[in-house]
N, C-alpha and C positions, 0 to 999 in steps of 0.2 A: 460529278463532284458531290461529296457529303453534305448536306445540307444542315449547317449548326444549329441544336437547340438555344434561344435566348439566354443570355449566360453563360452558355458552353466556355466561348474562345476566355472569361474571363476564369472562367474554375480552372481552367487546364494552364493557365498563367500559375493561381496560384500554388498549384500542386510543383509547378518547376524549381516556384521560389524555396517553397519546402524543402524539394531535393536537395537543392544547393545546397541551403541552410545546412541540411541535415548531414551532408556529405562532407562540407566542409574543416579543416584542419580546428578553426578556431572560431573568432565574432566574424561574420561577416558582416560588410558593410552596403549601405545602399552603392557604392561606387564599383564595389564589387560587383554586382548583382546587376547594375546598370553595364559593365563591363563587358559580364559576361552572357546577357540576354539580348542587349541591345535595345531594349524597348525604354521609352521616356520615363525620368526620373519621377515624374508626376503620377503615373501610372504605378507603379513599385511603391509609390508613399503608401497610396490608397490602399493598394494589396496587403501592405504590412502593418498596414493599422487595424484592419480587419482582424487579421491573424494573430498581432497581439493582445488586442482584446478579448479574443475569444480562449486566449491562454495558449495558443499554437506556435506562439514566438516568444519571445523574451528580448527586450533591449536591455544592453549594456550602458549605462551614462555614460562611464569611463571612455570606452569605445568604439561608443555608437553604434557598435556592432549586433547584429541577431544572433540569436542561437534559437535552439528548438525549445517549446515550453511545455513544463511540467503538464499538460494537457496531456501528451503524448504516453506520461507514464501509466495515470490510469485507465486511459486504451490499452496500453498494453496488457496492464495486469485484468482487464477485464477480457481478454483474448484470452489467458491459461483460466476465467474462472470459469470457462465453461465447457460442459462436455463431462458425463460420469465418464468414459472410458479412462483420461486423461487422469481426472482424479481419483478415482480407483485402482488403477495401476502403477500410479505416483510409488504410492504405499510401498505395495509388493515389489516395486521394483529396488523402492532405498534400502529394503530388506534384505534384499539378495545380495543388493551393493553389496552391503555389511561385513554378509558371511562368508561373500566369497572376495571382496578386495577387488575385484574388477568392475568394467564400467560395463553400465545396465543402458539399455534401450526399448523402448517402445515407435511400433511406427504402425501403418496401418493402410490396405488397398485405394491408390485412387489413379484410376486409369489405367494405365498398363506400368505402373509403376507401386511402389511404395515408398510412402508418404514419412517423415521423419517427423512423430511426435513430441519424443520424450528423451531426456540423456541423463543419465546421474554417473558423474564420475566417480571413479576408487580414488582410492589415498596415493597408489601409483605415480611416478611423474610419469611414464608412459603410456599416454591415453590417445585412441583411435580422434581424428579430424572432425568427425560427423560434427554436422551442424542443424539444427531444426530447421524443420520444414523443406530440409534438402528430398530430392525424390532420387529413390536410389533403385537401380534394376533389381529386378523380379527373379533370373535367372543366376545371380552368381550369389546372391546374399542368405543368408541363412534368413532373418524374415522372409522374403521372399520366394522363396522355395517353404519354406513353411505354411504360407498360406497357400500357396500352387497346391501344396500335398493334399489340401483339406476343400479343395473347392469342387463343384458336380464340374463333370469327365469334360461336357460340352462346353464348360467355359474356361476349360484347362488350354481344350484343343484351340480356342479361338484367340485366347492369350498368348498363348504361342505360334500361331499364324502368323500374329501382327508384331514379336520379339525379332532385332535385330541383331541379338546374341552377341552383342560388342564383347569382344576380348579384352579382358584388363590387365589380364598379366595370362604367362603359359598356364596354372590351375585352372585357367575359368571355361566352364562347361560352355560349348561352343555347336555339339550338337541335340537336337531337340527329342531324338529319341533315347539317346544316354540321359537326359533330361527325366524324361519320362520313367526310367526305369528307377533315378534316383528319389526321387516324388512319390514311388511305393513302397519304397524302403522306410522312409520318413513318414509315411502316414502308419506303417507299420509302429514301429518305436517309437514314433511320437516326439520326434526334436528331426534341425536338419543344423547340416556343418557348412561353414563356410572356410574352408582350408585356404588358406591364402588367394581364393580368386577372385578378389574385389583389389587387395593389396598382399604385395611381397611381407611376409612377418607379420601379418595377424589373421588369427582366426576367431571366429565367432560361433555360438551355439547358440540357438533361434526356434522357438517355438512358437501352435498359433492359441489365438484364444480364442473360443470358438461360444457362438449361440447359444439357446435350447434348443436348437434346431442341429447343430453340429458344424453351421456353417461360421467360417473365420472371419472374425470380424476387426482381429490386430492381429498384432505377434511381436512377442519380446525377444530379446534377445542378450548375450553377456559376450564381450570382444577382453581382447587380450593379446600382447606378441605372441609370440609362438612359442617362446623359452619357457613364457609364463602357464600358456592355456596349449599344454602338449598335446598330444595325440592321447596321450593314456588319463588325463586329467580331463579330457573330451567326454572320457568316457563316464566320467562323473559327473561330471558337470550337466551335459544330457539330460540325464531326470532328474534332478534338482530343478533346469531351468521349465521342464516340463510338469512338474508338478508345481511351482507358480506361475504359471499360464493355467493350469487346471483352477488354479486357485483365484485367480481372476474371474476367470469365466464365471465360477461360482458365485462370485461377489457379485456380477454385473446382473447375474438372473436373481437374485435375493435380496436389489435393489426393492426398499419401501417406501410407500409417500411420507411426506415429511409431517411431524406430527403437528395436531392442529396447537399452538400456544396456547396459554390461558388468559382469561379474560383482563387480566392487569398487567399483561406483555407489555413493556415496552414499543412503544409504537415512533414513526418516524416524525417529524414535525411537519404541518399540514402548509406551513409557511415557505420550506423550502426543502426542494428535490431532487435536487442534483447536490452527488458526492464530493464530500469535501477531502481533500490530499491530508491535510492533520490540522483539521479543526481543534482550535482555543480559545482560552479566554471569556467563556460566556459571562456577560452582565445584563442584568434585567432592568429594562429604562420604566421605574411606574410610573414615570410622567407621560409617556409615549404608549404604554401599553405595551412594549416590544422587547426584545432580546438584540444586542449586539455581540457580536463574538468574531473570530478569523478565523479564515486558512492561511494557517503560517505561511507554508513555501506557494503558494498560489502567485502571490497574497492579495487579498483582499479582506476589507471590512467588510462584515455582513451587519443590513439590520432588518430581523424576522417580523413576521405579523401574520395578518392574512398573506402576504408573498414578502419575496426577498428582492431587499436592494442592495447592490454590491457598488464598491469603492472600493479606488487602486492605489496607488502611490504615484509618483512620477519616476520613480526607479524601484527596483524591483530588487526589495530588500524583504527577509524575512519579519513577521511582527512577532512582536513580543508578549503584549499585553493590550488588551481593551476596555475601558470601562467611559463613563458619559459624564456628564453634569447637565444643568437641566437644558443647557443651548447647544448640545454639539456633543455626539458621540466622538471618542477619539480611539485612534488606535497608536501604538506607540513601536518604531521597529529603527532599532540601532541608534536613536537620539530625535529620527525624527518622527514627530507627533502630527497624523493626519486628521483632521476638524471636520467633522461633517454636518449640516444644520438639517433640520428637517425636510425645508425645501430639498437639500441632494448639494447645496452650494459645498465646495470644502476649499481646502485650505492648509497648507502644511508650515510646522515650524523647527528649529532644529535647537537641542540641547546637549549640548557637550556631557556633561553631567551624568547624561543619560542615556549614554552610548552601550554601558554594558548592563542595562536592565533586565530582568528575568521574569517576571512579576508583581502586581501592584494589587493593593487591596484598601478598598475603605473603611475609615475609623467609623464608628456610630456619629460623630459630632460633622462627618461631610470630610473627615483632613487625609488624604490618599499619602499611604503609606508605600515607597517601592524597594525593590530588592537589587542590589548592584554585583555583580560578582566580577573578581579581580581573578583571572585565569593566573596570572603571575605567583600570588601570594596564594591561588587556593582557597578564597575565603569569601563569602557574601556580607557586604553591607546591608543592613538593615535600618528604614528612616525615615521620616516623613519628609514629601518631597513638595519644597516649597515653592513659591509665584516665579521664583526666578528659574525655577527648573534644575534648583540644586537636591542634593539627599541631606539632610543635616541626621547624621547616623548615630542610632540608640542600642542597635544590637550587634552584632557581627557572629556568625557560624563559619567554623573551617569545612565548609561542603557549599556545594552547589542549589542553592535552594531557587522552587522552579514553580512554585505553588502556593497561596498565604488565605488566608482567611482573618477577619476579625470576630473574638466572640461577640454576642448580642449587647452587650453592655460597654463593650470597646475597652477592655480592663486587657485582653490575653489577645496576643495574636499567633496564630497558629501557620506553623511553615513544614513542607515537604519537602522533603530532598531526594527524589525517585532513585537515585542510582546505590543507595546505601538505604534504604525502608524504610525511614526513618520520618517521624512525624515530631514535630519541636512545638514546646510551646512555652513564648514571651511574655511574659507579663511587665505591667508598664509599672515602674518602680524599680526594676531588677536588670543587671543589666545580664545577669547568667540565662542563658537560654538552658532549657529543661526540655529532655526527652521525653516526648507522650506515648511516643509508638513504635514497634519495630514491627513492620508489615513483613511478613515470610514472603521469600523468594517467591517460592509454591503458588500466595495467593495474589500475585502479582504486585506492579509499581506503584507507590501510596502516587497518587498526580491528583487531580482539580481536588479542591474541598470547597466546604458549603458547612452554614452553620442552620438548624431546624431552631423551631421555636422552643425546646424547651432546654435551647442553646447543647444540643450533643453536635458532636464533628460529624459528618459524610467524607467520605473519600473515595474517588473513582481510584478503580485496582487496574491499570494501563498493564495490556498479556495476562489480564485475571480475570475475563468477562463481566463485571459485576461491580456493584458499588457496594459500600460498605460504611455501617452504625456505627460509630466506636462509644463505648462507657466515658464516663470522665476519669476513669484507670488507664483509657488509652486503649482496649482490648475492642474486640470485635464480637457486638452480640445481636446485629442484623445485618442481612446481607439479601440484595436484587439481585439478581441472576441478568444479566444480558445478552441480546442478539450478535452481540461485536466483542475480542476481544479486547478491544485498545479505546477504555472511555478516557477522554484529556484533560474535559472542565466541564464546574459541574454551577449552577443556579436554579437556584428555588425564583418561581414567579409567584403571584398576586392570586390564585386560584381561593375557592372558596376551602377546596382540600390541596394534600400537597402533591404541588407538583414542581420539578424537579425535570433542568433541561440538561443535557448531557449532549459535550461534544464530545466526536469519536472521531479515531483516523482509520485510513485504510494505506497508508502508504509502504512498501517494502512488504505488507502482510502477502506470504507462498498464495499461490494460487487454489491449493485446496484447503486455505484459510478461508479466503475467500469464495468458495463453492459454500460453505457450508456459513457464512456470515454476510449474504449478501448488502446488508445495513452498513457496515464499515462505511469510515467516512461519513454517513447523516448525521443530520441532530435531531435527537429523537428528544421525549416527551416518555419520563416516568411516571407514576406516581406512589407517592409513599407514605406512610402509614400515621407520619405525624405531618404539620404545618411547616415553610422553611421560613426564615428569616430573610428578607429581604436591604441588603446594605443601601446603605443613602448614597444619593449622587454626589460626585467628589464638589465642595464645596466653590472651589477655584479650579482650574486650571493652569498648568505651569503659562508664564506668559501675562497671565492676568495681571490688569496692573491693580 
């Protein structure tokens, strides 16, 4: 009998609950799950509370039920972010997609099989079943015989010992010396055909990509019905799909190290190290010495220093906005406002009010300003939001504003609205809002601002890598370059020079965004060239009596 590691019989619990979870139609519940494992309900609490915590679950208040957690997503995207072959062949293969309208594949040797990397479908609705990380035989597929064509003699013959040449339809090659004769045909010409012997009505053309050595190390390929990819458009197709496999291989051998940064690279925060889903919100506590900010869909409150301490909600709603006052960082997500005190005690409350907030910024005098938007009418409230947890409203924009800043004097408050470029600025006496800014598409989404000391705006460029200076014209006449393309919110701390914290997300970013950004989601540590302004702690918060 196996003799269990300590722990064992409790990991392999939790990995069933997973399944479930994972497999399941909808929320599951504990009643379910005790249903269908049979094991005591005491045991399943313990399991699930691990697992929520750790972001691997999600509870429903509603109910009651789990689902799988946001954890899951950035494992996954951290599975396509690595591997040059994967994301080098990404490229080449949307390429081809393009020109030729049919659906592109990449897959590559493992075992007596190959292995299903990559799929980019055509515009087509008739598109082949493949699915990643499917393994698909060696003998009927055009990869596969692709790379049979290109590999030394003795491991051809030894692959082929050990093939059980399953028949998949009447095309599929079934003996191993017709095999062999078609394998030198193919290394000849340099592509192999898959004539309908994997499926009735579609064919494939498949090439390998090969070392500096010569030997194969993938192979792409292009599928299509038969009406579409004929016998005589085969023959085009061919060295088309064989001259981007050449042109892969090429890429994979003229791969360089990555260039060293410069010495005022933005660097990651030494506070904390694990990737945030779409970090917001940053506020700098000078009474604490520390940075508070969120992962919206996580969600948790973070608060930075020498390390991080995180806080949850009691349901698991997105946040909105974060800032402090001098007793209790808060975070604010669909009405309710999470309290947290130094100690770690917290505490939640709920505001009607302030159900559809976007945004909150503090005035110079301590009086927190917040942003309400009306999905209905299309329109943002604008207001300072009083003890009762109402908005008593001073501005209104027909947009979405998702971003606010006050200037240094608390005269002008400055607002973004990412989905139209657009940068507004309020002045207190006036009730017309005034356009500061139109950000180019080009240089991405205007998101967080920050105001410097000699009171000009910052604005992180969200899909524009970089933060950016603007004049009091509104124009842009300095610009950071950054590690990540998607910075979300931006604060100046207390430094003797300026520095300037920056959340960023990595969520939905493709996977050779990600190869080449691996920073996404931290919060990193700029520094820039003038001093930032630092806003006062919100005077009260809602609630206060």
């Amino acid at each position: 009998m196996e003799k269990l590691v300590p722990g064992t019989a409790l990991l392999r619990k939790l990995f069933v609950l997973l399944d479930i979870v994972g497999q399941g139609p909808g929320n599951v519940t504990v009643a379910d799950l005790a249903a269908e494992t049979g094991w005591p309900r005491p045991t399943i609490y313990r399991i699930l509370s691990a697992a929520t915590a750790n972001g691997f679950l999600r509870l429903d208040p509603r109910s009651n039920g789990y689902t799988l957690g946001f954890r899951f997503i950035e494992l996954a995207q951290n599975v396509w972010s690595s591997g040059e072959l994967v994301t080098t062949a990404s490229l080449e293969l949307r390429r081809l997609r393009d020109i030729t309208g049919e659906t592109t594949h990449l897959g590559a040797l493992q075992g007596d099989h190959v292995l299903a990397l990559g799929k980019f479908e055509g515009p087509h609705p008739h598109k082949g079943a493949d699915r990643l990380g499917a393994q698909k035989p060696l003998h009927s597929t055009s990869q596969g015989k692709a790379i049979l064509a290109f590999l030394p003699e003795n491991e051809v013959d030894a692959l082929i010992a050990r093939m059980n040449f399953r028949r998949s339809t009447e095309h599929t090659i079934t003996d191993p010396d017709l095999l062999r004769s078609q394998l030198r045909i193919i290394r000849q010409r340099g592509y192999a055909i898959d004539d309908e012997e994997v499926a009735i009505g579609t064919r494939c053309v498949g090439a390998p990509v090969l070392d500096s050595s010569g030997r194969p190390v993938a192979a792409i390929s292009i599928a299509g019905p038969t009406y579409r990819v004929t016998s005589e458009r085969v023959e085009r197709l061919g060295p088309e799909v064989a001259q981007v496999a050449q042109d892969i291989s090429q890429l994979l051998r003229n791969q360089v190290a990555t260039p060293v940064p410069p010495a005022d690279w933005p660097v990651p925060h030494g506070g904390h190290r694990e990737p945030a889903l779409h970090g917001v919100s940053p506020s700098w506590d000078e009474h604490r010495q520390a940075l508070h900010w969120a992962d919206r869909f996580a969600p948790r409150l973070h608060t930075s220093h020498t390390a991080t301490r995180a806080h949850g909600f009691a349901s698991e709603v997105a946040i909105d906005a974060v800032n402090h006052t001098i007793r209790h960082a808060i975070a604010f997500a669909k009405g309710t406002l999470l309290f947290v005190d130094p100690e770690g005690d917290s505490h939640e409350r709920h505001f009607e009010a302030l159900q559809n907030l976007t945004c909150l910024s503090v005035r110079a005098d301590g009086v927190p300003y917040g942003a309400t938007f009306c999905e209905h009418e299309a329109r943002t409230s604008i207001g300072s939001i009083t003890k009762a947890g109402e908005i008593e409203e001073t501005w209104t924009i027909a947009a979405q504003v998702e971003h606010m800043t006050w200037s240094t004097d608390g005269q002008v408050l400055y607002a973004s609205v990412p989905q139209r470029g657009l940068i507004y600025a309020l002045s207190r006496g006036s009730g017309a809002p005034r356009i500061l800014a139109r950000i180019s598409k080009a240089s991405g989404e205007p998101h967080g601002l920050a105001i410097d000391a000699e009171d000009r705006l910052w604005v992180a460029l969200y899909d524009g890598w970089s933060l950016a200076r603007l004049t009091p014209e509104g124009e842009i006449d300095h610009v950071i370059a950054l590690p990540v393309p998607r910075p979300t919110g931006l604060a100046f701390s207390s430094a003797t020079e300026g520095t300037l914290h920056v959340t960023t997300a990595r969520m939905d970013l493709a996977r050779e965004v990600l190869e080449n950004a691996p920073l996404s989601g931290r919060l990193l540590t700029v520094k820039t060239p003038v001093k930032g302004i630092i806003p006062p702690a919100m005077a009260y918060a809602p609630g206060d009596a």
